[in-house]
N, C-alpha and C positions, 0 to 999 in steps of 0.2 A: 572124849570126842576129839578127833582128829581135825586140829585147825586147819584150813582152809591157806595152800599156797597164793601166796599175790601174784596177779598177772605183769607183765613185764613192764606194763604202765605204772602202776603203784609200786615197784620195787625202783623204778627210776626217782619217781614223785617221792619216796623216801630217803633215799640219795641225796636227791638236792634240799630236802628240806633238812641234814644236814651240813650238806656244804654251801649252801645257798644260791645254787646253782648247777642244773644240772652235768651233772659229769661227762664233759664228751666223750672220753674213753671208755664207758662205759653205754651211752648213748651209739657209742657206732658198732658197739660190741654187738647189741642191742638186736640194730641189723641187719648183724651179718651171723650170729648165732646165739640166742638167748640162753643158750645153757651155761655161756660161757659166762654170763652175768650173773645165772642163780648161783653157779658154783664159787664166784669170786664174795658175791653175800655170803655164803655160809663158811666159805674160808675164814671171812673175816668174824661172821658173828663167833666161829669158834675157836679162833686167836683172841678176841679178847670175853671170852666167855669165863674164866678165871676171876676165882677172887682175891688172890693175894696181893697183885698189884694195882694200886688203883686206877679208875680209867682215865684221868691227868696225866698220868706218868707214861701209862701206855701209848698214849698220843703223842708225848715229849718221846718215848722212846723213839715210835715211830716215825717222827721225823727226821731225827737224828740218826736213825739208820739209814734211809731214804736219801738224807745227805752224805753223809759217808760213800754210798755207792753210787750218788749223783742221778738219780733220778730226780729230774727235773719238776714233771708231772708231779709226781708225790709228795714232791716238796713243797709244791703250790697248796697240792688239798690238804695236806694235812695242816699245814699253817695258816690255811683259811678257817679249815677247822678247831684249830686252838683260839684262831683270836673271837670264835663264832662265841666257843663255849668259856669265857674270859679268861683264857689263859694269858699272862703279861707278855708283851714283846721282849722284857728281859728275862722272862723265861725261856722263850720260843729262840730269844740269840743265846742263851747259856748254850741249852742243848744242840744249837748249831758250830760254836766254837767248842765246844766238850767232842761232837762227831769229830771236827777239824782236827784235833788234837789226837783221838784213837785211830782214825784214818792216817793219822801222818806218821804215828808209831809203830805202825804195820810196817811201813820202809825199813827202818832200823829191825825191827824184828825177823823182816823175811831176809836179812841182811845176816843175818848171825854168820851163816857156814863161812859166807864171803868174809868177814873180820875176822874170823879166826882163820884163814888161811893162811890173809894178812900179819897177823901177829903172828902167826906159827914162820912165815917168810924171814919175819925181822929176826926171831930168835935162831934162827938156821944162820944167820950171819956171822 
């Protein structure tokens, strides 16, 4: 039997009964086109619909991505959502000083051609 879709009330009302608070980004999604709300649920139910990594980690991940690319929004809900489901504040700053650190190794790495030109310069000397 074919369960039954929830109407865009209860798919809000579920939302916030994890974030403890309804989500205005997805409240204004809401409307202005509902579809865009079902498809960001099932985005998400099938990003973390996996079983290898646990759903802890997945949440730490995803914050830490979301900081990394500074998304402000995402930073908020998902670290409302970790401290919801007890994740520690010194977990929730690991994974945000660990993004700091991958984010900031990007420079040096998107950097390589430019250093090796450099050192190809000095040794032309």
């Amino acid at each position: 039997m074919e369960q039954k879709k929830p109407n865009i009330d209860q798919m809000l009302k579920l939302m916030a009964e994890e974030l403890g608070e309804t989500p205005v980004t997805m409240e204004s999604l809401a409307k202005l086109n509902e579809k865009v709300v079902y498809e960001h649920a099932a985005n998400k139910q099938f990003a973390m619909s996996g079983d290898k990594i646990p759903p802890k980690y997945k949440l730490l991940m995803s914050l830490a991505i979301s900081a990394a690319l500074g998304v402000e929004n995402c930073i908020d809900t998902y670290t409302k959502v970790a401290l919801r489901k007890g994740i520690s504040s010194e977990e929730i700053l690991e994974a945000i000083v660990l993004a700091r650190f991958v984010k900031g190794t990007t420079v040096i790495s998107t950097s390589t051609n430019a250093m090796k030109m450099v050192v190809d310069s000095l040794n032309s000397k």
